[in-house]
Biopython code that builds the backbone (N, CA, C, O; Angstrom):
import numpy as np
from Bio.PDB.StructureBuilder import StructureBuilder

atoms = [
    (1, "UNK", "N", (40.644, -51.862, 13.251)),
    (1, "UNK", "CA", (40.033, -53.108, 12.843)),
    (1, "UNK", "C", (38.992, -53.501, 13.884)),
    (1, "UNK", "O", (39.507, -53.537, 15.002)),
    (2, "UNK", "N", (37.772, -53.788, 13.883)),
    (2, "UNK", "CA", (36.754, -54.122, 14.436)),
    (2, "UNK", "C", (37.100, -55.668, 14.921)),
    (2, "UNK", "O", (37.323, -56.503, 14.045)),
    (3, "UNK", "N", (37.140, -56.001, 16.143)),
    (3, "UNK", "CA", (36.656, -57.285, 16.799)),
    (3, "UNK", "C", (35.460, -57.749, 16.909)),
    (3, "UNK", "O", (34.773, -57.312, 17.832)),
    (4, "UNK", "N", (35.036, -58.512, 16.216)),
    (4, "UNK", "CA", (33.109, -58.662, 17.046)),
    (4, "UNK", "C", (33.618, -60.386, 17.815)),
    (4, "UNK", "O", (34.086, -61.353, 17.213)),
    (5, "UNK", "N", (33.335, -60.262, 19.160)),
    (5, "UNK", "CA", (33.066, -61.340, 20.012)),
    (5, "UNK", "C", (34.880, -61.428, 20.826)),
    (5, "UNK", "O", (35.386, -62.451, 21.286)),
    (6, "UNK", "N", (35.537, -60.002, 20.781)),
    (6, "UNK", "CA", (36.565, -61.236, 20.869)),
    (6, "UNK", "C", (36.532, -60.820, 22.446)),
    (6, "UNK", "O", (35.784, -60.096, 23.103)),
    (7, "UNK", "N", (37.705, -61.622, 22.761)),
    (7, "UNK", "CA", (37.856, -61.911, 24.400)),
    (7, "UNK", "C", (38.969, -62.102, 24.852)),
    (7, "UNK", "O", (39.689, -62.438, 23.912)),
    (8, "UNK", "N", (39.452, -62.078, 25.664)),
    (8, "UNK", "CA", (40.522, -61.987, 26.846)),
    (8, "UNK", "C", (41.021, -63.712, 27.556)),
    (8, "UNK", "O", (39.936, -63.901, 28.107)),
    (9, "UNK", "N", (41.614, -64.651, 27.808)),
    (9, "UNK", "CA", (41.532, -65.436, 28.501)),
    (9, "UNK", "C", (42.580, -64.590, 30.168)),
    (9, "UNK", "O", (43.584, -63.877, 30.165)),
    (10, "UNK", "N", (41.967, -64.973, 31.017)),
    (10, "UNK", "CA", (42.876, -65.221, 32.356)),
    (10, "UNK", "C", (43.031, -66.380, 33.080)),
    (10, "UNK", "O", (42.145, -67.077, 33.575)),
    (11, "UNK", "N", (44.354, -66.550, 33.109)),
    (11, "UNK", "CA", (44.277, -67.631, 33.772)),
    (11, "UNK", "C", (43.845, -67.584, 35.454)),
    (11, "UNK", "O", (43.550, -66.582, 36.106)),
    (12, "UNK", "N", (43.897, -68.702, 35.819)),
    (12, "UNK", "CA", (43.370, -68.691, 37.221)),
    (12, "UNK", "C", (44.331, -69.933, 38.255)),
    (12, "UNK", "O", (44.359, -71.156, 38.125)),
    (13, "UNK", "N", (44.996, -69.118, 39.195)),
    (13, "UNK", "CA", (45.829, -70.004, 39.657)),
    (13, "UNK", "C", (45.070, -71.289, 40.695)),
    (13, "UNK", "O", (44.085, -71.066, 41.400)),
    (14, "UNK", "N", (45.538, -72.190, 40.630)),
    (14, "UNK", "CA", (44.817, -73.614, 41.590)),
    (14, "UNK", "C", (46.236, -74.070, 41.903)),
    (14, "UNK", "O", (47.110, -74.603, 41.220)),
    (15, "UNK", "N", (46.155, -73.625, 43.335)),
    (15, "UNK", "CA", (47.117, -74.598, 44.130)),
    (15, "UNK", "C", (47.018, -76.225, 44.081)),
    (15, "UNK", "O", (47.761, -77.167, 43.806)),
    (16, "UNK", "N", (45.854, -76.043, 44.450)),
    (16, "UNK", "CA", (45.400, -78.147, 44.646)),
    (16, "UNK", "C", (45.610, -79.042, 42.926)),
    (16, "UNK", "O", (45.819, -80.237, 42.719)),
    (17, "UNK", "N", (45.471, -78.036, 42.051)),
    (17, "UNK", "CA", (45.317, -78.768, 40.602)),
    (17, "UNK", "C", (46.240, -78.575, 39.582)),
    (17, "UNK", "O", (46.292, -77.414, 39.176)),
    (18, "UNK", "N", (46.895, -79.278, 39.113)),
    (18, "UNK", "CA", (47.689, -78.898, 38.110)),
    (18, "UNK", "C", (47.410, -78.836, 36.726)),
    (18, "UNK", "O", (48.143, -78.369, 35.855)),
    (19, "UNK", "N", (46.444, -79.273, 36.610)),
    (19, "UNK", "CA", (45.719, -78.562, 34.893)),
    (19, "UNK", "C", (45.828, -76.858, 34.898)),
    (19, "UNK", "O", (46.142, -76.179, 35.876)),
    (20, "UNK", "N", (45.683, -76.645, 34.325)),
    (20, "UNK", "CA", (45.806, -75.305, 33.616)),
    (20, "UNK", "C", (44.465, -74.742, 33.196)),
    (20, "UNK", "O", (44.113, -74.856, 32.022)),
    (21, "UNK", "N", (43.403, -73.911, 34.433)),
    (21, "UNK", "CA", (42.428, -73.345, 34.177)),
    (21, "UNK", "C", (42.486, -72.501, 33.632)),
    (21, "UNK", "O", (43.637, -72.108, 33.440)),
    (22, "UNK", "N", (41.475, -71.755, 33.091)),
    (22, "UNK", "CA", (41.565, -70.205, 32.231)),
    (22, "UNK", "C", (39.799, -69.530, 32.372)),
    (22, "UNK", "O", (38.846, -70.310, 32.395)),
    (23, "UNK", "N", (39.658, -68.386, 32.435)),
    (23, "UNK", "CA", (38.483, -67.740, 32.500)),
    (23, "UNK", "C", (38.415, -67.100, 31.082)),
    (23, "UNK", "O", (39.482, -66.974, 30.480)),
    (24, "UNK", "N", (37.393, -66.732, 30.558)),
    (24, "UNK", "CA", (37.509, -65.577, 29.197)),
    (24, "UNK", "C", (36.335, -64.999, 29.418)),
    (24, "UNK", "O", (35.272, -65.520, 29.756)),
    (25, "UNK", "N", (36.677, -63.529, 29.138)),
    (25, "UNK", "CA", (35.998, -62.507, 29.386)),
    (25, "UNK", "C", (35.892, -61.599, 27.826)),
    (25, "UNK", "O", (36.956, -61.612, 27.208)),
    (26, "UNK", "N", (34.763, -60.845, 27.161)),
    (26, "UNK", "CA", (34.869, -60.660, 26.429)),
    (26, "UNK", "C", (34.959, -58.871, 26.581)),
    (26, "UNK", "O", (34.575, -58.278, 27.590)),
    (27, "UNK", "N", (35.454, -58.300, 25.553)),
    (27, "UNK", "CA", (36.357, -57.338, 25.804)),
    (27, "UNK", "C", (34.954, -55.903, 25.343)),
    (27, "UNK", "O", (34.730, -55.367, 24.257)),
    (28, "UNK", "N", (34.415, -55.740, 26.447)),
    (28, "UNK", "CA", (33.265, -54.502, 25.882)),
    (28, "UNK", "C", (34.262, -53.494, 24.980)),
    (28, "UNK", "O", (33.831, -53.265, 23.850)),
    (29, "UNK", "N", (35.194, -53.034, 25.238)),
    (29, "UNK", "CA", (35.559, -52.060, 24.516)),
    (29, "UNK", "C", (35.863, -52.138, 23.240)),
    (29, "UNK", "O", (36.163, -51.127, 22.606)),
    (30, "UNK", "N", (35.817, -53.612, 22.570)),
    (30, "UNK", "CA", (36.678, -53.837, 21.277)),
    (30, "UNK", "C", (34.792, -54.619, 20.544)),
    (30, "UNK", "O", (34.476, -55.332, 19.591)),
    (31, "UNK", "N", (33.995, -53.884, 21.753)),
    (31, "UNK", "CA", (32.835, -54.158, 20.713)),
    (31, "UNK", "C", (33.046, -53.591, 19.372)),
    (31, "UNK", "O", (33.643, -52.535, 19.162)),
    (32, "UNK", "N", (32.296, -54.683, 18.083)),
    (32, "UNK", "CA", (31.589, -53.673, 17.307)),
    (32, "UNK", "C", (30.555, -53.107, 17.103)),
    (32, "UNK", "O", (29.514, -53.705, 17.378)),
    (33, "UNK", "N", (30.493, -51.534, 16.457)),
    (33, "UNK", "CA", (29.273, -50.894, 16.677)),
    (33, "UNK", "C", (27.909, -52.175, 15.766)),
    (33, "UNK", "O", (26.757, -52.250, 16.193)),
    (34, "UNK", "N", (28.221, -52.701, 15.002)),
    (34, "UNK", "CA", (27.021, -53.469, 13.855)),
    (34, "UNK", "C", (26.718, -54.756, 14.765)),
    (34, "UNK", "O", (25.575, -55.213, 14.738)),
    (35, "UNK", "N", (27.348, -55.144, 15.285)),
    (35, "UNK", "CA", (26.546, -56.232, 16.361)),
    (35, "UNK", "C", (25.369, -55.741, 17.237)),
    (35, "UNK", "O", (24.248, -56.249, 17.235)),
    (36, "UNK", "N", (25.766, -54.688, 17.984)),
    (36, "UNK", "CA", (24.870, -53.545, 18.647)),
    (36, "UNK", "C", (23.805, -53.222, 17.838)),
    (36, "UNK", "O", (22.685, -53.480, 18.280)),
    (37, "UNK", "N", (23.887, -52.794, 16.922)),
    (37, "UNK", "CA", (23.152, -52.019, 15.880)),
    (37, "UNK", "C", (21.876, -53.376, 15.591)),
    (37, "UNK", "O", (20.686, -53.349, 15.902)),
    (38, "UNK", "N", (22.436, -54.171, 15.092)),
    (38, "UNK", "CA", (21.546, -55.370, 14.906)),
    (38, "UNK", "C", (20.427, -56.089, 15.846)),
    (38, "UNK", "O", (19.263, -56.343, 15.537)),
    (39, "UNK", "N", (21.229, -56.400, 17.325)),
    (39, "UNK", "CA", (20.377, -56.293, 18.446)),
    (39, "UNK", "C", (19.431, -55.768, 19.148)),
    (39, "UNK", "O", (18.491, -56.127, 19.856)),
    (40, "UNK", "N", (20.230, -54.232, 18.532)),
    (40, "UNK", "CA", (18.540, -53.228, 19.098)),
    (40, "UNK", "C", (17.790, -52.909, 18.480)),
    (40, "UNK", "O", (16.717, -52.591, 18.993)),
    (41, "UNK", "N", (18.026, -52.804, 16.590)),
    (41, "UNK", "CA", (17.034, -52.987, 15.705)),
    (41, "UNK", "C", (16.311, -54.404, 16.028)),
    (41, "UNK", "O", (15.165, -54.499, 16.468)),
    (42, "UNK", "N", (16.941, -55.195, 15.813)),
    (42, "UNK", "CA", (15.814, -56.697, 15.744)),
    (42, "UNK", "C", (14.779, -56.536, 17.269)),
    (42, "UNK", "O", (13.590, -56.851, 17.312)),
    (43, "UNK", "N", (15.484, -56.042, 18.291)),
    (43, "UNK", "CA", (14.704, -56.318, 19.637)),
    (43, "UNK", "C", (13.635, -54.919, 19.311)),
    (43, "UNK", "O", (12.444, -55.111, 19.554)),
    (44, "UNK", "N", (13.938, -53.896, 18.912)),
    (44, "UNK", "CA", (12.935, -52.940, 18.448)),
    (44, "UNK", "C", (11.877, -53.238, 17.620)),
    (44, "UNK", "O", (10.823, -52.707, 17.970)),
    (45, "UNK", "N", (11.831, -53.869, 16.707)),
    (45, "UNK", "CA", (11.090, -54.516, 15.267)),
    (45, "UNK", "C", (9.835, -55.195, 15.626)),
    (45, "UNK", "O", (8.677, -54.901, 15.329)),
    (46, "UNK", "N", (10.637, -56.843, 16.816)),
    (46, "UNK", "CA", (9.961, -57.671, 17.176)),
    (46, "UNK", "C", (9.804, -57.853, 18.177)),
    (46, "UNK", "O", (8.720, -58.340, 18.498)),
    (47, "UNK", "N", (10.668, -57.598, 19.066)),
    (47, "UNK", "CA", (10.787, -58.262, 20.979)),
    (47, "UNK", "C", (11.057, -59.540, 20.991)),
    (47, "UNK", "O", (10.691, -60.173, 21.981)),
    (48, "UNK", "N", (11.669, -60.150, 20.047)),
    (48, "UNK", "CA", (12.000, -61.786, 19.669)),
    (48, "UNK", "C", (13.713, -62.273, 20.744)),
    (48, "UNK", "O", (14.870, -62.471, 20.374)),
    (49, "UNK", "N", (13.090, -62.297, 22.033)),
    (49, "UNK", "CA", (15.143, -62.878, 22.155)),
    (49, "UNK", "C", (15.002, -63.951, 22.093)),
    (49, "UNK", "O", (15.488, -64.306, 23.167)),
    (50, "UNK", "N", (14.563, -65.131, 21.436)),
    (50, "UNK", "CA", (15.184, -66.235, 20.367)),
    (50, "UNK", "C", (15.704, -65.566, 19.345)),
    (50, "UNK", "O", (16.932, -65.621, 19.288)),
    (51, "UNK", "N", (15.147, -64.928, 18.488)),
    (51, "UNK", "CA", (15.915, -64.262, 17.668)),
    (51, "UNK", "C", (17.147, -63.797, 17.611)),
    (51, "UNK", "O", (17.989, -63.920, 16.722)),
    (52, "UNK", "N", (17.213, -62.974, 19.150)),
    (52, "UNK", "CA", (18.561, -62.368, 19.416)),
    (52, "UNK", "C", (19.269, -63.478, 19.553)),
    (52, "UNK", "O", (20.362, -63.425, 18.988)),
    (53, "UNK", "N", (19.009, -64.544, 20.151)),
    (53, "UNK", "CA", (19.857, -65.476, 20.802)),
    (53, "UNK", "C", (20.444, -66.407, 19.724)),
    (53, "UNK", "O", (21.497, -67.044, 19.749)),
    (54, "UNK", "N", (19.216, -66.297, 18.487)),
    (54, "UNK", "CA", (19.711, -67.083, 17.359)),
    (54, "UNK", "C", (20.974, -66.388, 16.833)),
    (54, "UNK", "O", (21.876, -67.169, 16.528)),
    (55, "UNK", "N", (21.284, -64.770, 16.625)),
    (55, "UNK", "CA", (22.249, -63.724, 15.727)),
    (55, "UNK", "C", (23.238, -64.114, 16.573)),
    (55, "UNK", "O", (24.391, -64.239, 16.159)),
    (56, "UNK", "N", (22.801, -64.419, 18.231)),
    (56, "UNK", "CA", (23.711, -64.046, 19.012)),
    (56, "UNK", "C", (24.686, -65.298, 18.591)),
    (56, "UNK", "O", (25.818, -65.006, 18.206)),
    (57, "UNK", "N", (24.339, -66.532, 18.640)),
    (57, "UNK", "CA", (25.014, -67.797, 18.798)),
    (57, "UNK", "C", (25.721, -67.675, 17.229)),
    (57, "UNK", "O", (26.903, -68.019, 17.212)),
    (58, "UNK", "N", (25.353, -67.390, 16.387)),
    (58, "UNK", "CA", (25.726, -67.299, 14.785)),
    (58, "UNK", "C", (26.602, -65.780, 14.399)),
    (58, "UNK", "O", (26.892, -65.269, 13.317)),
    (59, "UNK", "N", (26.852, -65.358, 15.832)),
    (59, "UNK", "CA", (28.377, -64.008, 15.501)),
    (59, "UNK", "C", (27.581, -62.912, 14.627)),
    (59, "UNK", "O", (28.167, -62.257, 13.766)),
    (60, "UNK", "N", (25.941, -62.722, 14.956)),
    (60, "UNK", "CA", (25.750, -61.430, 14.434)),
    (60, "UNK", "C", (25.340, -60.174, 14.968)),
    (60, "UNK", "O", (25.226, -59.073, 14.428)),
    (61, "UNK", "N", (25.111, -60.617, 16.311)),
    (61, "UNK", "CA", (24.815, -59.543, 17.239)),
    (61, "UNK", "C", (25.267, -60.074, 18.237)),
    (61, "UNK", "O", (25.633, -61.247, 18.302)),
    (62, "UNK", "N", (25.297, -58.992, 19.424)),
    (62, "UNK", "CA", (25.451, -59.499, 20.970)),
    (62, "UNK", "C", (24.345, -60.276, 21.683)),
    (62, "UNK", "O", (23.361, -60.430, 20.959)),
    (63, "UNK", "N", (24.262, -60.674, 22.597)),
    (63, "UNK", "CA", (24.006, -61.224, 23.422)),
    (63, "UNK", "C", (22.760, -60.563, 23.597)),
    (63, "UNK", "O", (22.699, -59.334, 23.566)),
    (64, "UNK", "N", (21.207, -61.675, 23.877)),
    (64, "UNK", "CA", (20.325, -60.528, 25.216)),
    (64, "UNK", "C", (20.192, -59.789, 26.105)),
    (64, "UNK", "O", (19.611, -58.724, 26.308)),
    (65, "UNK", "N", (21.131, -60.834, 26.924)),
    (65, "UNK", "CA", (21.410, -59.920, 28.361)),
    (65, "UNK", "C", (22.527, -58.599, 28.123)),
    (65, "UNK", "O", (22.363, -57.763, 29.011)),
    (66, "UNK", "N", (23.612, -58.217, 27.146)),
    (66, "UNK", "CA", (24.357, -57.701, 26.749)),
    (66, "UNK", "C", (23.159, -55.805, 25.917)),
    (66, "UNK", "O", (23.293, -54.585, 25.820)),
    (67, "UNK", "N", (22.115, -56.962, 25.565)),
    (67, "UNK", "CA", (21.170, -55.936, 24.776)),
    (67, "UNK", "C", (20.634, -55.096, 25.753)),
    (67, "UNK", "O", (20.737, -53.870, 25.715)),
    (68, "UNK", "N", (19.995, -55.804, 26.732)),
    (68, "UNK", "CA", (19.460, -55.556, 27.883)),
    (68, "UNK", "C", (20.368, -54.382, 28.593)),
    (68, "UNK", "O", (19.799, -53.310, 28.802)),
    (69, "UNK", "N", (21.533, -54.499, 28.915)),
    (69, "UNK", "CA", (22.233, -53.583, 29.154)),
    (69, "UNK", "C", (22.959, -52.508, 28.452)),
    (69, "UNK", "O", (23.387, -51.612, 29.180)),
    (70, "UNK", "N", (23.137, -52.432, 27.460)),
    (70, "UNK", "CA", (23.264, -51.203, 26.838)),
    (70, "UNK", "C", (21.642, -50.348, 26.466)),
    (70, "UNK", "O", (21.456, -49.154, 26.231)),
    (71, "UNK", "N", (20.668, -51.455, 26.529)),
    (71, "UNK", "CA", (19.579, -50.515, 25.982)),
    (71, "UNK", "C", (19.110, -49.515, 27.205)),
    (71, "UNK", "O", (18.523, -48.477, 26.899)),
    (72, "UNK", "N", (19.340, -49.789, 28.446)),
    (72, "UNK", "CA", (19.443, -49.186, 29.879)),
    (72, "UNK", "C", (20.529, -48.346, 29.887)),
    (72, "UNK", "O", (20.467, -47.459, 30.738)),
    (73, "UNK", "N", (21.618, -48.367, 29.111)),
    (73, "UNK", "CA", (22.952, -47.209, 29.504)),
    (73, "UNK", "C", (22.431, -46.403, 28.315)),
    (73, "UNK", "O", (22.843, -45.243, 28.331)),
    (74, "UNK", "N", (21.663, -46.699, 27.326)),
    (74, "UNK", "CA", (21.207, -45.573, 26.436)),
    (74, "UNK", "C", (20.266, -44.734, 26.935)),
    (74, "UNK", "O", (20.371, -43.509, 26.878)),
    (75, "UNK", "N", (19.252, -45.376, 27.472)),
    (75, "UNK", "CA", (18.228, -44.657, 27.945)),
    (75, "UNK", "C", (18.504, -43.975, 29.141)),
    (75, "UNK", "O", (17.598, -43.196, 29.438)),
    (76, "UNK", "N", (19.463, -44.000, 29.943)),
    (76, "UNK", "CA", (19.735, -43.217, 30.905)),
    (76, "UNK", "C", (20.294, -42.301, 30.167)),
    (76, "UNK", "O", (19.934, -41.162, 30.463)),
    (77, "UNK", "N", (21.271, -42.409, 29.055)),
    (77, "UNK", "CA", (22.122, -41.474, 28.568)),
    (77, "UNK", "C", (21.024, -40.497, 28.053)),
    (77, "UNK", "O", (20.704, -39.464, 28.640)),
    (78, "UNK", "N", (20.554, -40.888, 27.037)),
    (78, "UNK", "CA", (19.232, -40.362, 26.461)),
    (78, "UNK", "C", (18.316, -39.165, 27.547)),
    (78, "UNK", "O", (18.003, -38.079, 27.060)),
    (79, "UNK", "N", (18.013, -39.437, 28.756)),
    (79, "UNK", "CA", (17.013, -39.259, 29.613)),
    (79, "UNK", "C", (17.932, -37.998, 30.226)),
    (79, "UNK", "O", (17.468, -36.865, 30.348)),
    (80, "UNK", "N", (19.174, -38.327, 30.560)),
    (80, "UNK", "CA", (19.895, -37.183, 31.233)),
    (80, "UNK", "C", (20.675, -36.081, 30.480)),
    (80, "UNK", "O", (21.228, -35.062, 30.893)),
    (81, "UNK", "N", (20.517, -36.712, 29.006)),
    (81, "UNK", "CA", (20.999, -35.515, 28.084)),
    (81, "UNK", "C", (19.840, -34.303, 27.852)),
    (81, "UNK", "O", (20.065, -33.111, 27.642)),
    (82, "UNK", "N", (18.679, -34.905, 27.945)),
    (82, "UNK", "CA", (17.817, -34.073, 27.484)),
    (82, "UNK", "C", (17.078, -33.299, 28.970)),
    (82, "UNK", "O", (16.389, -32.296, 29.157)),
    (83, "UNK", "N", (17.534, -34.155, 29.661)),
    (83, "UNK", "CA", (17.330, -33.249, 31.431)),
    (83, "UNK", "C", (18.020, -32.302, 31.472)),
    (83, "UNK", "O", (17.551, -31.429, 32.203)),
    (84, "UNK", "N", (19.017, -32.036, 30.981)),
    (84, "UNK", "CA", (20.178, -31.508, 31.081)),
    (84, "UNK", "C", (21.500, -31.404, 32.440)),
    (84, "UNK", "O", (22.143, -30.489, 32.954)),
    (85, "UNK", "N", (21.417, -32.912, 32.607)),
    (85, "UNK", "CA", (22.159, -33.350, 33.656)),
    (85, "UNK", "C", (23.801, -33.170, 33.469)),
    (85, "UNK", "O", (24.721, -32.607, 34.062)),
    (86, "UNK", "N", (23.590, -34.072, 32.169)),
    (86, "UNK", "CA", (25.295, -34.499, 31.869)),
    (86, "UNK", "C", (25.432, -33.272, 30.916)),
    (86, "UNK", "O", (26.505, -33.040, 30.359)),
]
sb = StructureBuilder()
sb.init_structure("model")
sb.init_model(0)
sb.init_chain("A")
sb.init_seg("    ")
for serial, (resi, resn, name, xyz) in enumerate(atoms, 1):
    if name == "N":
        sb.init_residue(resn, " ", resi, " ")
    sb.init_atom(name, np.array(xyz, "f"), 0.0, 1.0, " ", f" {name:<3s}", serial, name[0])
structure = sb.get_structure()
């Protein structure tokens, strides 16, 4: 079953405070591939990150900065497959 957006909470201990903090982290591995897919088509098309940021806030793609970084782990991947590194 595909997750798109989901996340992790941790809590975070505070000696001094007794509320009950929490961090959330979202879980790269339980990406889905069509959020991805959407982000780097639309940023390919147009170069629009309002755009992205609009899919992003409305659960249809990831994030800019999220785009930003996989489009750099592709292109390395990309660059060293055909070097014949990896």
């Amino acid at each position: 079953m595909a997750q798109l957006n989901s996340a992790q909470i941790y809590p975070k201990s505070s000696s001094s405070n007794s509320d009950s903090i929490s961090s959330t982290h979202h879980v790269r591995a339980r990406e889905c591939p069509l959020p991805i897919y959407t982000a780097l088509k639309t940023h390919d098309v147009n170069r629009d990150r309002s755009l992205i940021d609009t899919f992003y806030n409305l659960d249809i793609s990831i994030s800019y900065d999220r785009l930003m970084s996989v489009s750099t782990e592709t292109t390395v991947l990309e660059r060293s497959e055909r070097e014949g590194v990896v």
